[in-house]
Phi, psi and omega in degrees: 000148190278154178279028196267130100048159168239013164284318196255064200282296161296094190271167175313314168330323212253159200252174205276148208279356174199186185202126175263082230262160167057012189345315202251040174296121171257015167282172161292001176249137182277073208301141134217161191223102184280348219206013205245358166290143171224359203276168176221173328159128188297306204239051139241009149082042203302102201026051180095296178333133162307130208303337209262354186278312180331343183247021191234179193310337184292305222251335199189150187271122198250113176133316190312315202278348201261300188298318176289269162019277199309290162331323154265008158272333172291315195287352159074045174240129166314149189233082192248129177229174192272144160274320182260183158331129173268356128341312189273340153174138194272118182293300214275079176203127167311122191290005146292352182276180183273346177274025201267334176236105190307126178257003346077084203234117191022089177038024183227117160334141165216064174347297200270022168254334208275141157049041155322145170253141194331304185308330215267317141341306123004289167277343156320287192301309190310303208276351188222342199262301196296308173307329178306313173255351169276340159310322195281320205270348177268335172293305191298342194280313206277273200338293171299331161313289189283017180027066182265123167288119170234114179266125209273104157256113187258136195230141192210174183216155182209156173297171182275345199249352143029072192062064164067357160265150154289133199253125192301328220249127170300322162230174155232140175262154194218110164230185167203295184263149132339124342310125146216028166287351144292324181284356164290316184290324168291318153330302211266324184306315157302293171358289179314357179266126191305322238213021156233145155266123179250122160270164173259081220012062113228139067244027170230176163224137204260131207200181169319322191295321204289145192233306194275328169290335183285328190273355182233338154268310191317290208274341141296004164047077139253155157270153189218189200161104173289117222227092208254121154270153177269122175329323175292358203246345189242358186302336179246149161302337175310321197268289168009248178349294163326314184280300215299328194299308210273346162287330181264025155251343173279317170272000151309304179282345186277334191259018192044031150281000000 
């Protein structure tokens, strides 16, 4: 790792901490992708890491970002995502816990995460977690200013494999608080396809750890849904593109559109 300041986390070089597809979208649904980033920080070096680890389940929700694209394009919805590695700090976590920057990720080091100093952490929230969500928090502010309806979708991916169990279920819906009668709906909407396993707040469950849907919806009482697909099911743009067809025809109908 380079002796460079932790102030200068982002150098010119390095790209703006989120990305906004589609801005001017008029359905009512909002894509975030917490998790659809893989870059890391010119001069952190990544982290220590091999460039090919940047494409596995540690550094990124594989799929997500192919998937959100196609999906806010059918739902004609913004898709505002995360850019770096949730390795360099984990959007959907409060940026005090200590898993918000992993030195450990499914067993595997993450050097250039190991005896950080407050400062150098700080600047990790500063320069990526807090834009990232003062983004999140402007959109939902401006939409409602203007009396725009918003269902909050947040999309994520998970492995098929998990410490040597198999996990069965192609997708999962994640709720946790009031409002959830979408995500019920949606829950159940899937359900109905003979030839899915639908989970119910697995192979997570939305709990203390999740940071974005609870800080952004809950205390604005939207509805939302948290939307975890199994990877293998998302890997090619082809499969995208596929998910994408049968999610904007499912939250449609869980929103009686």
């Amino acid at each position: 790792m380079t002796g460079r300041t932790a102030e200068s986390v982002l150098g010119p070089e390095d790209p703006a901490p989120f990305g906004l597809f589609n801005a001017a979208g008029t359905s009512p649904f909002l894509l975030i992708g917490d998790h659809a980033g893989s870059a890391v920080p010119r001069h952190l070096e990544l982290l220590g890491l091999q460039p090919d680890d940047l494409g596995l389940h540690i550094a990124i929700d594989i799929g997500v970002f192919g998937l959100g694209r196609a999906l806010a394009s059918l739902l004609d919805a913004p898709f505002l995502h995360q850019v770096y590695s949730r390795l360099v700090i984990d959007c959907n976590r409060m940026p005090t816990r200590p898993d918000a920057i992993a030195e450990v990720s499914d067993g595997t080091p993450i050097p250039g995460n190991l005896h950080l100093t407050d400062k150098a952490r700080d600047a990790r929230i500063g320069a990526i977690h807090e834009p990232y969500h003062a983004a999140i928090a402007k959109v939902l502010d401006a939409r409602r200013a203007t009396g725009k309806e918003t269902i909050l979708l947040s999309l994520h991916s998970f492995t098929p494999e998990m410490n040597g169990v198999t996990r069965p279920w192609d997708v999962g819906i994640l709720h946790n608080q009031e409002p959830v009668d979408f995500a019920y709906a949606l829950r159940d909407v899937l359900a109905e396809q003979p030839d899915l396993t639908v989970g119910d707040n697995v192979p997570y469950a939305m709990d203390e750890t999740d940071y974005t849907i609870p800080f952004h919806a809950f205390p604005r009482n939207l509805a939302y849904a948290e939307i975890e697909v199994r990877q293998d099911l998302i890997g090619s743009s082809r499969k995208q593109d596929a998910w994408a067809t049968l999610l904007a025809e499912a939250v449609r109908r869980a929103a009686n559109m």
